[in-house]
N, C-alpha and C positions, 0 to 999 in steps of 0.2 A: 475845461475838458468835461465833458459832458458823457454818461454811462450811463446803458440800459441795462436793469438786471446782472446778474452775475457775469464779470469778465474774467477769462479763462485765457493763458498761455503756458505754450512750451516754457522749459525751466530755464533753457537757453536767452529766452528774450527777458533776462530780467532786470537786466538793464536799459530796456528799448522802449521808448515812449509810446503808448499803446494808443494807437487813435481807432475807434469803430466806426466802420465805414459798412459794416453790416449791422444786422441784431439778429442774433440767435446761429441755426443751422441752416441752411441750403436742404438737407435731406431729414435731420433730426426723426429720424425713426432705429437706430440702430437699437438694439435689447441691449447693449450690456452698458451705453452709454448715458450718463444722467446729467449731462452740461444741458444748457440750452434748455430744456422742459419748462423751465417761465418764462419764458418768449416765443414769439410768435416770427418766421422768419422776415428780413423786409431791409430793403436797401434803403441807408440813411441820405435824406435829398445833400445835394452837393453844395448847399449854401451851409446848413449846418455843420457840412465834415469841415470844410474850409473854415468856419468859428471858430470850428475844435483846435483846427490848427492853428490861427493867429494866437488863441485862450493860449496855448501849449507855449508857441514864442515866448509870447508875455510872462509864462510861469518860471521856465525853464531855460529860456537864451536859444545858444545855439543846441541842439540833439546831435549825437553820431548814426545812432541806428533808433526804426520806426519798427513795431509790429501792429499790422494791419487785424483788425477783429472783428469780426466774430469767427466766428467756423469755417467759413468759404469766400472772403475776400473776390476770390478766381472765381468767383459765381456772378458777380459783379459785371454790366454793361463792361464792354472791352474802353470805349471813349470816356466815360464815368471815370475807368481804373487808372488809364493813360492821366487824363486831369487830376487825381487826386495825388497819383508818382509828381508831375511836373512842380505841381504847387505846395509838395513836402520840399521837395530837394530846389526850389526856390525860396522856399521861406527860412529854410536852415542849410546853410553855406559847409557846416563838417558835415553833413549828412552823408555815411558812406554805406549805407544799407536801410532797403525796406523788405522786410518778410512775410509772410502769414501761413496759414491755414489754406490747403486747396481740395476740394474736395473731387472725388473720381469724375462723377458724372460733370459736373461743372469744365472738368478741364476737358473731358473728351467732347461739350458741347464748344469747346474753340477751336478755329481754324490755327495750323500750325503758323500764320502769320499774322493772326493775333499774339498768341504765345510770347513768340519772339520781339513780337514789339515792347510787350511788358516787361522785357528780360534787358531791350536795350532802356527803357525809362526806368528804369534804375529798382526792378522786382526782383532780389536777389533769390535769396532763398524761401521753398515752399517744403510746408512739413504736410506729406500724405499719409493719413489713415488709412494704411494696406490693412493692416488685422490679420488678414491669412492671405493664403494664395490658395488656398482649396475652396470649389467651388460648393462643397457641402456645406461647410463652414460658414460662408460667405450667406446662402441663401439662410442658415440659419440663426443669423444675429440681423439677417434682413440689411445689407448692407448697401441693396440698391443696385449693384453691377456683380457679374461673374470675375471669375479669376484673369478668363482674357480681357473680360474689358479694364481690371484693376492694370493688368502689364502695359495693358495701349496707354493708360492714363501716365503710370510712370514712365514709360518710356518717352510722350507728349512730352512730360516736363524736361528731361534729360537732353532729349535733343533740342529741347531751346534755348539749352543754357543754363538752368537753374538747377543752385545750390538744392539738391535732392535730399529730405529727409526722410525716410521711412518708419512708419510706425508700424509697430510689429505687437501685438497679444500673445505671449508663447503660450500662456496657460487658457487659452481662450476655450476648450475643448473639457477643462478637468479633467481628470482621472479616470475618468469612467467613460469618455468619450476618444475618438481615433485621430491620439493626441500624433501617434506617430504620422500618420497622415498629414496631418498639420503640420507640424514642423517639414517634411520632405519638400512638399508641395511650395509651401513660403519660403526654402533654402531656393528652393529652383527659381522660384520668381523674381527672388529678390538677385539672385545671379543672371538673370536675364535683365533686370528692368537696371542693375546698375548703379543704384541712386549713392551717394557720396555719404549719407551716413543712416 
């Protein structure tokens, strides 16, 4: 198993064998986040991911659960992603979940029968970096998409089946900023958009 620069997961996947099938972020310009800043972003070619994974075999046996890395996995060619699902849960027989990182733009640049293709080749759960649901907010930590496009992206994932993570900053605003706005605006979304946790 082979690593660029700093690997980063949910606290959830810490049991899950981490294969990077990205480097870095998809969008990596957010202000309050410091992942990703020594690297440059770039899809890892598909002879090397498939290395990764026989290397992993050979360390490990069989896996139960995979998290896909870097940042936006779901940024990923839709046929690249499909290949990399078939030949984890071919090469490891308990495999009963693959996760990642999806990021907004990424997912609203797929068609809803991409999506769901990833969801039947075995793409269970995606953790999205909502942050807020106020469009203030949003433009100013530079997050790349407004509030409705944050709801389209969650709701993309929801409706295709995937295990919905949401990522939420309550304090994202400080003290001194229209913290109450923040919080309203994110309860709404995140009641609109659904996502299971």
């Amino acid at each position: 198993m082979r690593y660029e620069g700093t690997v980063y997961r949910p606290p959830g996947e810490w049991k899950s064998y981490l294969l990077q099938v990205t480097v870095g972020c998809s969008h990596n310009a957010c202000t309050f986040c410091g992942m990703y800043k020594d690297k440059r972003y770039r899809v890892r070619p598909l002879e090397e991911i498939f290395e990764d994974i026989a290397l992993a075999r050979a360390a490990y046996g069989d896996v139960k659960r995979v998290f896909l890395c870097d940042g936006d996995a779901v940024a990923m060619d839709t046929e690249e992603l499909l290949a990399v699902l078939d030949r984890l849960y071919e090469t490891f027989p308990s495999l009963e979940r693959v996760n990642a990182y999806a990021g907004p733009g990424s997912t609203l640049r797929k068609t809803e029968e991409e999506l769901a293709a990833l969801r039947r080749a075995g793409l269970v759960r995606l953790y999205l970096g909502v942050e807020s649901g106020s469009d203030t907010v949003l433009k100013a930590i530079n997050k790349g998409v407004t509030a409705a496009q944050m709801l389209e992206a969650g709701q993309k994932l929801v409706a295709a089946g995937f295990d919905l993570w949401a990522i939420i900053i309550m304090g994202l605003t400080g003290q001194d900023g229209d913290w109450e706005e923040h919080i309203l605006s994110t309860a709404r979304m995140i009641n609109e958009m659904r996502p299971r946790h």
